[in-house]
N, CA, C and O atoms as a GROMACS GRO file, in nm:
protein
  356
    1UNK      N    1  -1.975   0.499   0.726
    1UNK     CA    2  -1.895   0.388   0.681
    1UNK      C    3  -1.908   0.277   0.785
    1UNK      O    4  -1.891   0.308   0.903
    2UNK      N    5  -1.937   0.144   0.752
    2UNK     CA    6  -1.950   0.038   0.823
    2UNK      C    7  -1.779  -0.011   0.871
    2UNK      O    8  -1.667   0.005   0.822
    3UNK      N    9  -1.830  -0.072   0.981
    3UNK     CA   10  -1.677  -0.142   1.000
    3UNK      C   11  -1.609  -0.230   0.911
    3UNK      O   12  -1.489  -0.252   0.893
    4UNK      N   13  -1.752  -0.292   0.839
    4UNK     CA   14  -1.669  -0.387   0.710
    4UNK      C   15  -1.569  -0.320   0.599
    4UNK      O   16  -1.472  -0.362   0.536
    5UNK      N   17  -1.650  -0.179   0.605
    5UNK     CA   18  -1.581  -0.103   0.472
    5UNK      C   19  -1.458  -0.042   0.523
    5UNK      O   20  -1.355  -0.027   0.457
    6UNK      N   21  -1.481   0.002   0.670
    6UNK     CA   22  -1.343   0.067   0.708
    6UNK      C   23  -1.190  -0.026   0.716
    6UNK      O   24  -1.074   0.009   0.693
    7UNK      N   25  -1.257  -0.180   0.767
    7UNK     CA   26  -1.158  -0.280   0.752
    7UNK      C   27  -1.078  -0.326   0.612
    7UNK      O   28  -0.960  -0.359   0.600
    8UNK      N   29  -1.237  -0.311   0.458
    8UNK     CA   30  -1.201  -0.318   0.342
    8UNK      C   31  -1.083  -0.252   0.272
    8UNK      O   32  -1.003  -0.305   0.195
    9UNK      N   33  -1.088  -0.084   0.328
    9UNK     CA   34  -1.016   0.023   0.305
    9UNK      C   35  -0.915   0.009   0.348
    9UNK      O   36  -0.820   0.017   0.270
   10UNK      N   37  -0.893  -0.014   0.470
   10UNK     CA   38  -0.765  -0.050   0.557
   10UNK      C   39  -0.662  -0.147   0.483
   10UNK      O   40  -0.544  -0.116   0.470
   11UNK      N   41  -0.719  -0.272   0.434
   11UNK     CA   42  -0.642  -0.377   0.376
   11UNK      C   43  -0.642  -0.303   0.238
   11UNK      O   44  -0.540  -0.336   0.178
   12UNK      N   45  -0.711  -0.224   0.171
   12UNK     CA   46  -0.629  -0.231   0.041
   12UNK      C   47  -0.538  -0.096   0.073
   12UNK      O   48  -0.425  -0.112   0.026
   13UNK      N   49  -0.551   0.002   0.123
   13UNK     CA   50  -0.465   0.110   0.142
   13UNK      C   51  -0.335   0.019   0.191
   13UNK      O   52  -0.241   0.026   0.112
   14UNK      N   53  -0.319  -0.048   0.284
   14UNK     CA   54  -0.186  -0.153   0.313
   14UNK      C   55  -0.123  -0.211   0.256
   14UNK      O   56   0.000  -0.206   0.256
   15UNK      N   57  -0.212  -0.303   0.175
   15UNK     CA   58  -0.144  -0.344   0.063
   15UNK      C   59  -0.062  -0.279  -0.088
   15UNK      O   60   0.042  -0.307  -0.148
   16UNK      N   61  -0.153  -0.197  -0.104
   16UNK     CA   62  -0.061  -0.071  -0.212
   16UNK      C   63   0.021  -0.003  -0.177
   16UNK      O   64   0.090   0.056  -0.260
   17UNK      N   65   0.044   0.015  -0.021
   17UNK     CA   66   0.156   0.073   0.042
   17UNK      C   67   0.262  -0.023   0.009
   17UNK      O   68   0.352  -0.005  -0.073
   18UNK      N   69   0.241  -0.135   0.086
   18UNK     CA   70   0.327  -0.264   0.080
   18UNK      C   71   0.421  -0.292  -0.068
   18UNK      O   72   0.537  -0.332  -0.085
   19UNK      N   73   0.338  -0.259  -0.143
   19UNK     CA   74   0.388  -0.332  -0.334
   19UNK      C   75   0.463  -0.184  -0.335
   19UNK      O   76   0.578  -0.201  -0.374
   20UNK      N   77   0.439  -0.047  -0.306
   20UNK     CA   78   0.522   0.069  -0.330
   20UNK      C   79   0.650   0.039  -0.218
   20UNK      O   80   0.760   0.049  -0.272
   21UNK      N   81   0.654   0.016  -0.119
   21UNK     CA   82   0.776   0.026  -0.045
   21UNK      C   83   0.882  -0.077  -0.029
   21UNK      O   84   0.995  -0.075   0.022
   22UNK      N   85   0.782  -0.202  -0.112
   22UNK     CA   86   0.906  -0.337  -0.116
   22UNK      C   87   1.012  -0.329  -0.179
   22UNK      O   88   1.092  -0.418  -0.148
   23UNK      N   89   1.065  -0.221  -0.296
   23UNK     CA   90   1.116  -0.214  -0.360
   23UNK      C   91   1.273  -0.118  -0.322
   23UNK      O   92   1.376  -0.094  -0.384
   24UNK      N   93   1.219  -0.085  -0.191
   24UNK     CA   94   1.305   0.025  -0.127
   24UNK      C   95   1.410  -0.026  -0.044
   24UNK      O   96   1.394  -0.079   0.066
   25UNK      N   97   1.528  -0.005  -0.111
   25UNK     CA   98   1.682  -0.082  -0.046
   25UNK      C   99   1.682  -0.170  -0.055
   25UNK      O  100   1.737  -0.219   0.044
   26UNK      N  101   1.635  -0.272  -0.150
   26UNK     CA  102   1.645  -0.420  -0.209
   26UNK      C  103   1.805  -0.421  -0.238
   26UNK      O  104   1.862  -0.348  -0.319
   27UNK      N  105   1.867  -0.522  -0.155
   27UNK     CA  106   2.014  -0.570  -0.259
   27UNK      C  107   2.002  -0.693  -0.273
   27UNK      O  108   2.006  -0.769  -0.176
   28UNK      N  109   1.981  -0.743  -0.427
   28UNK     CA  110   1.986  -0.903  -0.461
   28UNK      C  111   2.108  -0.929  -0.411
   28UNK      O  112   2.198  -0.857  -0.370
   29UNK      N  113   2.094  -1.051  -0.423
   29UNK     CA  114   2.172  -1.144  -0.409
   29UNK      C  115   2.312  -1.133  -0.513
   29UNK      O  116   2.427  -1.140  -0.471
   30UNK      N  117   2.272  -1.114  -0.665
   30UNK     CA  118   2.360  -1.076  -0.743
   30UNK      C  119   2.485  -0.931  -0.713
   30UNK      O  120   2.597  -0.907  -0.760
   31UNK      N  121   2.412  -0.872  -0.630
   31UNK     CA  122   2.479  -0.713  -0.610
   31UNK      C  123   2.589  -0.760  -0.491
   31UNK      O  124   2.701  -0.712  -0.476
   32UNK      N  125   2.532  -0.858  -0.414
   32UNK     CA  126   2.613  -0.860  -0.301
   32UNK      C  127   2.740  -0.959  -0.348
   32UNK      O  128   2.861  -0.953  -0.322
   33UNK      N  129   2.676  -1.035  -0.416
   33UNK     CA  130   2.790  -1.137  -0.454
   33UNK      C  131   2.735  -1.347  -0.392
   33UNK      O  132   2.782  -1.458  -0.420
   34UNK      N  133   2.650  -1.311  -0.329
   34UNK     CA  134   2.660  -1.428  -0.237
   34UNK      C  135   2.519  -1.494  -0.341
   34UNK      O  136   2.418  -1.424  -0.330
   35UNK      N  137   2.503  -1.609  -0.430
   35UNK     CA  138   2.419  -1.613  -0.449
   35UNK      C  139   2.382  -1.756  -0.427
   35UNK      O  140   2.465  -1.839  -0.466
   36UNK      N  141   2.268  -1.801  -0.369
   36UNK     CA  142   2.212  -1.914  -0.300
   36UNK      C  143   2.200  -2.053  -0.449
   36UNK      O  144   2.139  -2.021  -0.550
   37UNK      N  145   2.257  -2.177  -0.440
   37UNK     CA  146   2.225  -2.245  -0.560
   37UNK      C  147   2.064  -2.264  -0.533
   37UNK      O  148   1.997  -2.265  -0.430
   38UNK      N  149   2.033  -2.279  -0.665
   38UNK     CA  150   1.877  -2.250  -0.662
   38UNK      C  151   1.787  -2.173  -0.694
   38UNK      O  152   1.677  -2.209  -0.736
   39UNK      N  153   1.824  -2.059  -0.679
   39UNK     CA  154   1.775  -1.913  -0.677
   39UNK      C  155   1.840  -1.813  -0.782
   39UNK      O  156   1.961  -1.793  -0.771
   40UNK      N  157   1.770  -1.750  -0.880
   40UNK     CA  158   1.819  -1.668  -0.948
   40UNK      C  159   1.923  -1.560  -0.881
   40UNK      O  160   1.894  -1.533  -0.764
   41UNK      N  161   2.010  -1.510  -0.921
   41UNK     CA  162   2.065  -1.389  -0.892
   41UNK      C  163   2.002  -1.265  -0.864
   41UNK      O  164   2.072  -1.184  -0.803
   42UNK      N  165   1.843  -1.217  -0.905
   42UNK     CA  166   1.769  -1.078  -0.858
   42UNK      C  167   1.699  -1.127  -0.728
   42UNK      O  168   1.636  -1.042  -0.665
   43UNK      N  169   1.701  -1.225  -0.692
   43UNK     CA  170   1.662  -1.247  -0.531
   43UNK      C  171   1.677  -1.176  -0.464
   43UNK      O  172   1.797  -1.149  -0.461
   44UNK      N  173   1.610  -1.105  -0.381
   44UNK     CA  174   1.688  -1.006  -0.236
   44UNK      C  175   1.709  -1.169  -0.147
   44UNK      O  176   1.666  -1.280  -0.118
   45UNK      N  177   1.838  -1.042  -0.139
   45UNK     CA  178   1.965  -1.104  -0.017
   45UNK      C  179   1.923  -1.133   0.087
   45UNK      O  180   1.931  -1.248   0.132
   46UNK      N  181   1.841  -0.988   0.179
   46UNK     CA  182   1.781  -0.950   0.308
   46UNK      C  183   1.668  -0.873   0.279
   46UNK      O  184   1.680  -0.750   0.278
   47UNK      N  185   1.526  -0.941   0.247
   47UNK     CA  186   1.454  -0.876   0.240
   47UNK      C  187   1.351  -0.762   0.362
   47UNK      O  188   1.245  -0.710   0.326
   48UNK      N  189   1.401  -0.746   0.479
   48UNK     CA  190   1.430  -0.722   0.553
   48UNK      C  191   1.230  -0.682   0.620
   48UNK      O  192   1.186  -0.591   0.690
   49UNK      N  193   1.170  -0.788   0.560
   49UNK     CA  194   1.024  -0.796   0.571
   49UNK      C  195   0.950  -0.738   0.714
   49UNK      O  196   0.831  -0.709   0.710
   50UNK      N  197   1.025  -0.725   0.836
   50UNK     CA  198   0.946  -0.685   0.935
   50UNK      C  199   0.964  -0.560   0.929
   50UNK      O  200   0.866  -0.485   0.931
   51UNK      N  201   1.078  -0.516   0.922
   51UNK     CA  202   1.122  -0.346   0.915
   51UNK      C  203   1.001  -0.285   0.792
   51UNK      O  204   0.925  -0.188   0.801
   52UNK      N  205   1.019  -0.370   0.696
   52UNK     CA  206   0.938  -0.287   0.608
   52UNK      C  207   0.720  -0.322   0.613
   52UNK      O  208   0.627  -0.260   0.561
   53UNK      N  209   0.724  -0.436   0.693
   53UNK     CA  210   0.599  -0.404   0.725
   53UNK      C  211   0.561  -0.284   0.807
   53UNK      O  212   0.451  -0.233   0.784
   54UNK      N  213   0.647  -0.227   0.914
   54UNK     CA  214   0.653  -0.143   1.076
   54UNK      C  215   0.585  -0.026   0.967
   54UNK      O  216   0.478   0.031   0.982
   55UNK      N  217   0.707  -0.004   0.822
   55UNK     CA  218   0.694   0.152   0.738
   55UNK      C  219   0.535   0.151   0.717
   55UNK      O  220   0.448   0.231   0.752
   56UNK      N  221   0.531  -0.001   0.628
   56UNK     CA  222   0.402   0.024   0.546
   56UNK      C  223   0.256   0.057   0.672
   56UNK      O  224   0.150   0.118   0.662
   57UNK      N  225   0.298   0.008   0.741
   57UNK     CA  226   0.154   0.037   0.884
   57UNK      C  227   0.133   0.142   0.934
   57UNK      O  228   0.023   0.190   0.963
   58UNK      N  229   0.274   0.204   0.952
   58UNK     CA  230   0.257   0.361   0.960
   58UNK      C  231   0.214   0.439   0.894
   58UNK      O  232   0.136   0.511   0.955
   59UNK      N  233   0.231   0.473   0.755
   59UNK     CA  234   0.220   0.509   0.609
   59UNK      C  235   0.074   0.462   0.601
   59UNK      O  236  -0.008   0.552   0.619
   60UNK      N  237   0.029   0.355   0.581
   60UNK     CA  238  -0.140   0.303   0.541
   60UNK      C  239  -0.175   0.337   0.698
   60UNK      O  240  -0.287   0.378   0.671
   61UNK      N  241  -0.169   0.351   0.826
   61UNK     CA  242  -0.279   0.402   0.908
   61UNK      C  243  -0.308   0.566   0.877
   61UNK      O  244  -0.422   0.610   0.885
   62UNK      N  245  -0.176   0.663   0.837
   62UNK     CA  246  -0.181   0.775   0.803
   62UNK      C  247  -0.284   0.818   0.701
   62UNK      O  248  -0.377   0.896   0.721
   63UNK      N  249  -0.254   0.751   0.583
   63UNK     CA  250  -0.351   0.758   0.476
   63UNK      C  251  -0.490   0.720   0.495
   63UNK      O  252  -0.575   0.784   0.433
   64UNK      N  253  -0.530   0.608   0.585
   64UNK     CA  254  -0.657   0.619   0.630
   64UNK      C  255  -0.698   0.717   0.723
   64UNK      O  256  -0.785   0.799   0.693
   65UNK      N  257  -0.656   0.716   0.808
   65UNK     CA  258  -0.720   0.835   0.900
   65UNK      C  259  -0.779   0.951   0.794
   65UNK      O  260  -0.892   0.997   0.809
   66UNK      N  261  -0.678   1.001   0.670
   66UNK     CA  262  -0.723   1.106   0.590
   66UNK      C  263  -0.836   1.099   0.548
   66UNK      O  264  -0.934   1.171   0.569
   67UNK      N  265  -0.816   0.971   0.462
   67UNK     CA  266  -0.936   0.911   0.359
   67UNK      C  267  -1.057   0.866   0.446
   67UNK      O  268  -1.175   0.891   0.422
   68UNK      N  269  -1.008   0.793   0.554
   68UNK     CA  270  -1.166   0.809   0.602
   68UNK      C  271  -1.210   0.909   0.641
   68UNK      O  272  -1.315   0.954   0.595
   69UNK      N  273  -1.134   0.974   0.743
   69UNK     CA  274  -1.168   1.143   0.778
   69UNK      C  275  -1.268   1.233   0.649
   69UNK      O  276  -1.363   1.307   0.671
   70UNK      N  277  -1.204   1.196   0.510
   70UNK     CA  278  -1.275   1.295   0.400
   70UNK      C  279  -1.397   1.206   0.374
   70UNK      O  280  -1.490   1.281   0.344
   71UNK      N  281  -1.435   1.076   0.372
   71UNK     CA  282  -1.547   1.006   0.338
   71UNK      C  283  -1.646   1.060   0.482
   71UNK      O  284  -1.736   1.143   0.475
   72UNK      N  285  -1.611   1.005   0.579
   72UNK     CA  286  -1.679   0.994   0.717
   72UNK      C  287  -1.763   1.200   0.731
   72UNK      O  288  -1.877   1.232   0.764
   73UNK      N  289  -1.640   1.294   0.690
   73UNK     CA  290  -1.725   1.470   0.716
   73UNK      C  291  -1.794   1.463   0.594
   73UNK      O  292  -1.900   1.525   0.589
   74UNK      N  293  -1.749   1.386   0.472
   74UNK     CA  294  -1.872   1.428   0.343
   74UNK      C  295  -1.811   1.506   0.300
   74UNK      O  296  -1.899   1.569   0.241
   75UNK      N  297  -1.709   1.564   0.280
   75UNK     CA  298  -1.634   1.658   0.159
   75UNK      C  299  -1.657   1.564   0.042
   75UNK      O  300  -1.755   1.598  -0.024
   76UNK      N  301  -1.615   1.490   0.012
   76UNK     CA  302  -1.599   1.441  -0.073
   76UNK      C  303  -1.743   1.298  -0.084
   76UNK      O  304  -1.731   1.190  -0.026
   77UNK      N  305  -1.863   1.336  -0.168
   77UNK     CA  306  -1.957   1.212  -0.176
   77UNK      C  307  -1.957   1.137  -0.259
   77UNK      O  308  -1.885   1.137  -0.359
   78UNK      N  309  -2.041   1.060  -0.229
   78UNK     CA  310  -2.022   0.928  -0.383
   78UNK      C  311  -2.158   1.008  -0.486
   78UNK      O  312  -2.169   0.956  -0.597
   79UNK      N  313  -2.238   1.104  -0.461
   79UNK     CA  314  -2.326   1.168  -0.554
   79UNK      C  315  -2.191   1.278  -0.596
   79UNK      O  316  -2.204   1.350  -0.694
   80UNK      N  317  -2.109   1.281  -0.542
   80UNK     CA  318  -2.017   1.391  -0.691
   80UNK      C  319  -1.914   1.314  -0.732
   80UNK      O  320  -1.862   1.385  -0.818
   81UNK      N  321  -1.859   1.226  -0.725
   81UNK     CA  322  -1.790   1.122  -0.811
   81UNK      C  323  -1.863   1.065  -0.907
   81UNK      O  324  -1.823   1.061  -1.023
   82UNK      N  325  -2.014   1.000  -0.859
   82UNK     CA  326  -2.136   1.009  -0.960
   82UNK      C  327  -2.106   1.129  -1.079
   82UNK      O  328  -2.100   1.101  -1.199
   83UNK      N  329  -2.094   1.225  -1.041
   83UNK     CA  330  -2.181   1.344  -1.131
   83UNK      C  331  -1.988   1.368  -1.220
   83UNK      O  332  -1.979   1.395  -1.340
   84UNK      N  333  -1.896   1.356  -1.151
   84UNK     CA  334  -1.813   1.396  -1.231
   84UNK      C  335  -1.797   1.279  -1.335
   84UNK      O  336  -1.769   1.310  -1.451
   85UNK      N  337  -1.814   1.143  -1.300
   85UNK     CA  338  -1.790   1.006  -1.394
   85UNK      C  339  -1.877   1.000  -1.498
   85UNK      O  340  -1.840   0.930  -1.593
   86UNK      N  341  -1.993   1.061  -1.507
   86UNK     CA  342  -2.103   1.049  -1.559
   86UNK      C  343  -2.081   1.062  -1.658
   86UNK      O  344  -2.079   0.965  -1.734
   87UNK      N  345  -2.049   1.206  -1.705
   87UNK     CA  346  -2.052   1.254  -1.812
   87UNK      C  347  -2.125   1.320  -1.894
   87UNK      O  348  -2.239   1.276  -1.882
   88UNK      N  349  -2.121   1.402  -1.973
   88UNK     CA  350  -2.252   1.484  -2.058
   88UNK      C  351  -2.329   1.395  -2.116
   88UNK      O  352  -2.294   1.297  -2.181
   89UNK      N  353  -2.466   1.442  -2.084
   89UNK     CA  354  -2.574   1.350  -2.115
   89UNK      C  355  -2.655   1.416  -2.275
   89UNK      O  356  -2.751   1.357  -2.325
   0.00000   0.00000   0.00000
């Protein structure tokens, strides 16, 4: 695996972390009561964006180490993802 691809992997494993964990302990604005003129009521209140980047970096370096770990020994090749996608010929 090139460094381009390991960097490729890196940013999307992060980012799908990111869209799964934003959702975790959200209180709009509506729940709390306090709501900003301007702004709909499902707004988060405190989206509390650094705390939840710290999760997602931990979580996506974990998952890479795996995933590259299984690409990088060859358990898993792109000739048997080939052969299972393929299909009967």
């Amino acid at each position: 695996m090139s460094i381009m691809s390991a960097i490729a992997l890196y940013a999307i494993i992060w980012f799908m972390t990111l869209f799964l964990v934003l959702p975790f302990r959200m209180k709009t604005q509506g729940e709390i009561g306090e709501v900003v003129p301007g702004t709909p009521s499902s707004a988060p209140s405190d989206a509390q964006m650094w705390r939840k980047a710290k999760i997602v970096t931990i979580i996506a370096t974990a998952a890479f180490v795996v995933i590259a770990g299984i690409i990088l020994s060859e358990v898993i090749t792109y000739a048997m993802i080939e052969k299972i996608t393929r299909g009967p010929r």
